[in-house]
C-alpha positions as CSV (number, residue, x, y, z in Angstrom):
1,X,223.7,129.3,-14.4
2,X,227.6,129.3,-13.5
3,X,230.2,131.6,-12.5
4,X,232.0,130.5,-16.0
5,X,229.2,130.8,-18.2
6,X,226.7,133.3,-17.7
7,X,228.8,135.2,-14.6
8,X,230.9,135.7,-16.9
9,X,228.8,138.0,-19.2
10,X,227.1,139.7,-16.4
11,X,230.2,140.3,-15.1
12,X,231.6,142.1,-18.5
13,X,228.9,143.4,-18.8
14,X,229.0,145.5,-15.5
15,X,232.7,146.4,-16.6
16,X,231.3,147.3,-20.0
17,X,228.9,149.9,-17.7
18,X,231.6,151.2,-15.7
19,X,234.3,151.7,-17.9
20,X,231.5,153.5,-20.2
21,X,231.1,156.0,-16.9
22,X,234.5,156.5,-16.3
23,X,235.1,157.5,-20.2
24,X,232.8,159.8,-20.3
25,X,233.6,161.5,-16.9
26,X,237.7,161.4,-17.7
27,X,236.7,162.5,-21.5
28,X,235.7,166.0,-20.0
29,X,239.4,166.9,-19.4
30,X,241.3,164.4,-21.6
31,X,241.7,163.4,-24.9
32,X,239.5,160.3,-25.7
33,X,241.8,159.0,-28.2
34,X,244.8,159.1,-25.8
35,X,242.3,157.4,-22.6
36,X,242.1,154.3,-25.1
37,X,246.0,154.6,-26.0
38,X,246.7,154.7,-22.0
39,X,244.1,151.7,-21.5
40,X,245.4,149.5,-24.4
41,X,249.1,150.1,-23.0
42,X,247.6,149.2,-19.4
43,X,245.3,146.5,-20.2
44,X,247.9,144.8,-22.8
45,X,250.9,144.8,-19.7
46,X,248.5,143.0,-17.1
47,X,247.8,140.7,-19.5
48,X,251.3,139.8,-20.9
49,X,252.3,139.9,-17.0
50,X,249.4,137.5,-16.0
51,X,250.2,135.0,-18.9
52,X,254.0,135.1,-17.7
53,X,252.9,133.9,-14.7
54,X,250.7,131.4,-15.8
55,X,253.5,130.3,-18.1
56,X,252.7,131.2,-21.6
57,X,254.6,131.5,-24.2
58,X,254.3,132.8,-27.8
59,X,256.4,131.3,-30.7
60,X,257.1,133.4,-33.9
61,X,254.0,133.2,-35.7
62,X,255.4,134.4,-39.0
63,X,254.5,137.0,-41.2
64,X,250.7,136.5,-41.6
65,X,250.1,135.8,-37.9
66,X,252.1,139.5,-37.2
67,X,249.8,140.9,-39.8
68,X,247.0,139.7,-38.6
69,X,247.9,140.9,-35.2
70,X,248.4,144.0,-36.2
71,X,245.7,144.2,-38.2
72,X,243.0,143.3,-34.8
73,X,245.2,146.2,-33.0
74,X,244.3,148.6,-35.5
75,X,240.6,147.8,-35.8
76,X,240.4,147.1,-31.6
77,X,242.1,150.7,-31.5
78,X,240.2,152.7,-33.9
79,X,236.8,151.2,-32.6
80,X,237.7,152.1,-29.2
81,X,238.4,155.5,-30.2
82,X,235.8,156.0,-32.3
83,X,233.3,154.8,-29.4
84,X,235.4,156.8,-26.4
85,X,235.3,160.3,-29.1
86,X,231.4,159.7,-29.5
87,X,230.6,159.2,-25.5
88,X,232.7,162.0,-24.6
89,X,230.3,164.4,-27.6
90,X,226.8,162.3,-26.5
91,X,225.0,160.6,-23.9
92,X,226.3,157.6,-23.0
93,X,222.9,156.0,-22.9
94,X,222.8,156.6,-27.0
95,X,226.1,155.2,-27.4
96,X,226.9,152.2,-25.6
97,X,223.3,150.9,-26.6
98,X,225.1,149.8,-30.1
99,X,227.0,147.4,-28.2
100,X,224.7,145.4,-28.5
101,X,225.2,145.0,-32.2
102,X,228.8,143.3,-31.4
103,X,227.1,139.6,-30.8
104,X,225.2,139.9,-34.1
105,X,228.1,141.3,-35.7
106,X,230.1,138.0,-34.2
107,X,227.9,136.2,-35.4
108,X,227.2,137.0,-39.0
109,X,231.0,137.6,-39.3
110,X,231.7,133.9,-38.2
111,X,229.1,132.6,-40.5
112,X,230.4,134.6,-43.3
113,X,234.6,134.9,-42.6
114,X,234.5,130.8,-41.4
115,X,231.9,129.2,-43.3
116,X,229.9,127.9,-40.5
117,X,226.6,127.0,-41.1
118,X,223.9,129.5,-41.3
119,X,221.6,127.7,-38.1
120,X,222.2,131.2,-36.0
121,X,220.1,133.1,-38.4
122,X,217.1,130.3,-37.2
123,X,214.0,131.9,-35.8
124,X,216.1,133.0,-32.6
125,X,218.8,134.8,-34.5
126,X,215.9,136.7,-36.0
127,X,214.5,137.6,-33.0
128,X,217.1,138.5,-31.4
129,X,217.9,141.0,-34.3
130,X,214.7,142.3,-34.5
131,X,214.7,142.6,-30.1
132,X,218.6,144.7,-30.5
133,X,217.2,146.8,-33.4
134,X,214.0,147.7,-31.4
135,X,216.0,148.4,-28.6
136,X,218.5,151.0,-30.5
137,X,215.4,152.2,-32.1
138,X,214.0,153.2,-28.4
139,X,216.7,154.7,-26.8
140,X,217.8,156.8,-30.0
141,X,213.8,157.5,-30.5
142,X,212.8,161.3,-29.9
143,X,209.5,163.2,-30.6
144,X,209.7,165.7,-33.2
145,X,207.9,169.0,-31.5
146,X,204.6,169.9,-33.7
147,X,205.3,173.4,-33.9
């Protein structure tokens, strides 16, 4: 295990928690759409700062790289709003347990969109489907009175 590696997930993942928290508590008095607007506009500044610093530089990338750009914006955006309008509405436990989806998502994406080969559908990528889907299934699991 190292700080680069797995730290690295464990630490995002602890962000991932918090951040979670704070949406839902801020979403009681504010609009969710406009939290992710305010964090996009936050979180895009430190990180055009930071590579400044580190002295990065971005060429033109033309029209296809500008649409594609764009493109991820709108998709990171609407996502984010989606996900901050349905944790504000429901407990957060029943929400941020789809995250989970995101690295099968990844992956099946990658396999599709860049034609890599299909060995992360081997008997682990099954069963690590089948272990996400179980959980989702157990958090959003509730007994139906018999009444």
């Amino acid at each position: 295990m190292s700080l680069v590696g797995e730290g690295f997930i464990i630490i995002s993942t602890m962000a991932f928690a918090m951040s979670t928290a704070a949406t839902k508590q801020y979403s009681k008095t504010e609009n969710p759409v406009l939290l992710c607007g305010y964090q996009f506009i936050l979180g895009g500044a430190v990180m055009i700062i930071a590579a400044l610093i580190m002295g990065g530089r971005l060429g033109y990338p033309g029209p296809a790289g500008i649409a594609l750009i764009l493109y991820l914006a709108m998709v990171s955006a609407v996502a984010f709003s989606i996900n901050s309008t349905l944790i504000k509405y429901n407990p957060v436990s029943r929400v941020s347990i789809f995250a989970f989806f995101n690295p099968i998502f990844g992956v099946t994406l990658s396999m599709i969109i860049l034609n890599e080969s299909s060995q992360e559908f081997g008997f682990k990528g099954i069963i690590a489907l089948l272990l996400v889907c179980l959980g989702v299934f157990i958090v959003n699991y509730t007994k139906k009175d018999k009444a």
